[in-house]
N, C-alpha and C positions, 0 to 999 in steps of 0.2 A: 500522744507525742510528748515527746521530752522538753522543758521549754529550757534545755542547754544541749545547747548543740555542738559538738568537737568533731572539725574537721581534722584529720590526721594524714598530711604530706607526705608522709615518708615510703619509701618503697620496702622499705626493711622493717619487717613484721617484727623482731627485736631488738631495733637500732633505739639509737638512745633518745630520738621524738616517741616512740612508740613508749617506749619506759616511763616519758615524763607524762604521759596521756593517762597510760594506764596510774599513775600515783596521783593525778588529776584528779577521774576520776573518782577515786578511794579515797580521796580529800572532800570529794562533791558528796559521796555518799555516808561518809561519816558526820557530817553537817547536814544530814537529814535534806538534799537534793538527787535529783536523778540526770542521769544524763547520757546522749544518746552520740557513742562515737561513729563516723565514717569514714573508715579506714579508705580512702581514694585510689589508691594502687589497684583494690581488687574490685575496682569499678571501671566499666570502659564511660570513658567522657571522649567527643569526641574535641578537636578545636571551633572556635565558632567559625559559622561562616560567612558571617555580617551580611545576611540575607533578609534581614530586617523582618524578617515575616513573625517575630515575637511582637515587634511593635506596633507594625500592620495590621495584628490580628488580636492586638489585648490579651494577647495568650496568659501572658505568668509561665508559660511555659516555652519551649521548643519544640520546631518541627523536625528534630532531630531526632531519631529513633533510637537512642540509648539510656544509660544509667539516671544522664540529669534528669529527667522528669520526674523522678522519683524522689527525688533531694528538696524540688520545691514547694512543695507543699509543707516541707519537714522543717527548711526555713522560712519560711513566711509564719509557722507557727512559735517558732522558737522567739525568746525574750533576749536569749544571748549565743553567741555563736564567735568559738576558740578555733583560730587558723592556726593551726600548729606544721612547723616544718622543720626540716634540715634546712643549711644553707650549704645551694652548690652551686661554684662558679659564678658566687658573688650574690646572690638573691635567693629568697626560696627555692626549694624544687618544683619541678614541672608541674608533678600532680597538682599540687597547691595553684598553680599559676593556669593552668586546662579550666579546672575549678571556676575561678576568679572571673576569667573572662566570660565565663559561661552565665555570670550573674548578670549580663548584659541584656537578657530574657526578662528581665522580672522589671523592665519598665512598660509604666501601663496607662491610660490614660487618666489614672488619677495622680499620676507622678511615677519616682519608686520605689518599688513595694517592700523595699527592707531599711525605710527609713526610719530612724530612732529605734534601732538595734542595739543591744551592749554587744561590745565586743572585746576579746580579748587576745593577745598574740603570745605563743611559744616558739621559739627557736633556738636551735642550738649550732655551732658552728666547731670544724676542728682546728683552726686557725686561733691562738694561743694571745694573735693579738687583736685587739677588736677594731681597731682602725682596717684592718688586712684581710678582716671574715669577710664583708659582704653585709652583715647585719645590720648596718646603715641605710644601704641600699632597699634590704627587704622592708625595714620599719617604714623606711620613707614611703615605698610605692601602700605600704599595710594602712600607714596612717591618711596617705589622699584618700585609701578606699573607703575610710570610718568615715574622715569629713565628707563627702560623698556622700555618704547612706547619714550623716548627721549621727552619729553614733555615740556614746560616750564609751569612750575605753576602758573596761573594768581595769583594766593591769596588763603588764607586758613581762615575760619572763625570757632571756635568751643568756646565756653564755657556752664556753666551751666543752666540749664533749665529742673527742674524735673516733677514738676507739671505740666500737661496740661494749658497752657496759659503763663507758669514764661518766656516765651522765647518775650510775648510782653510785659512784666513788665520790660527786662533787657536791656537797655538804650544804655550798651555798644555793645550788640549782634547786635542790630538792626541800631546802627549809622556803626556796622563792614558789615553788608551784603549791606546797601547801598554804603556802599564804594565798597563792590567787585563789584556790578553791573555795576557802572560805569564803575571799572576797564577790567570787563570783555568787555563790549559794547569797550573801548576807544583800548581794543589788538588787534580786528577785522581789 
């Protein structure tokens, strides 16, 4: 197992979260780290169904029969773990947000199991002004999730990026995600 974990929100296998994942990556492994992305679009998750039976039962997992069971074990082993997303319609996307709620499983009777996690946030927005993206919105509900799991936050990379490709045109985005890769590889 990887111990860097990249979730990747985005539904668009080339959209410009997917680009800054992938240059993530090749950041993490040019600094001598590994790391293990999960593209979430081509995963079914389903929503939770607050049927408690993860808590009931000490699972760490779900009674749900799809993709999540597969994910926990991958995080519980991870050291850090990058929620990477589009923002639409004010907050990350769904995928990322399906995801999130589904870490509702991983409380167990010794507490919860992804506490003192690094983590780290990506996102990028097509709204040119940052009051008007939504990225507010997403950092705020990203940051309850860190304090929550007691997390330290490696780094947080977001700005704009509408068009399919603007996010390799933008100079600043791509000099910010090289710098978290490092940062991430140098928390390890």
């Amino acid at each position: 197992m990887s111990k860097i974990l990249i979730l990747n929100g985005s539904p668009r296998k080339t959209g410009n979260t997917s680009f800054l994942v992938n240059e993530l990556v090749k950041t993490i492994i040019e600094n001598e780290g590994e790391a293990e992305v999960i593209t979430l679009n081509n995963h079914k998750i389903n929503p939770c169904q607050a049927c408690n039976w993860c808590i009931k039962n000490n699972a760490l997992s779900c009674v749900q029969k799809d993709d999540m069971n597969t994910f926990y074990p991958k995080l519980l082993e991870s050291e850090v773990i990058v929620f990477a997303a589009p923002i639409y319609w004010f907050s990350y996307s769904a995928q990322l947000k399906l995801f999130i709620d589904r870490l509702y499983a991983l409380h167990g009777n010794e507490g919860y199991a992804l506490i003192n996690k690094k983590v780290a946030f990506v996102l990028v927005y097509g709204d040119s002004d940052i009051e008007g993206s939504g990225v507010h919105n997403a950092l705020g509900s990203l940051r309850h999730l860190s304090k929550y799991m007691k997390s330290e936050i490696v780094g947080i990379v977001h700005g704009t990026a509408y068009k399919i490709g603007d996010a390799e045109k933008n100079n600043q985005l791509l000099t910010e995600i090289k710098d978290l890769g490092q940062k991430i590889v140098n928390s390890l």
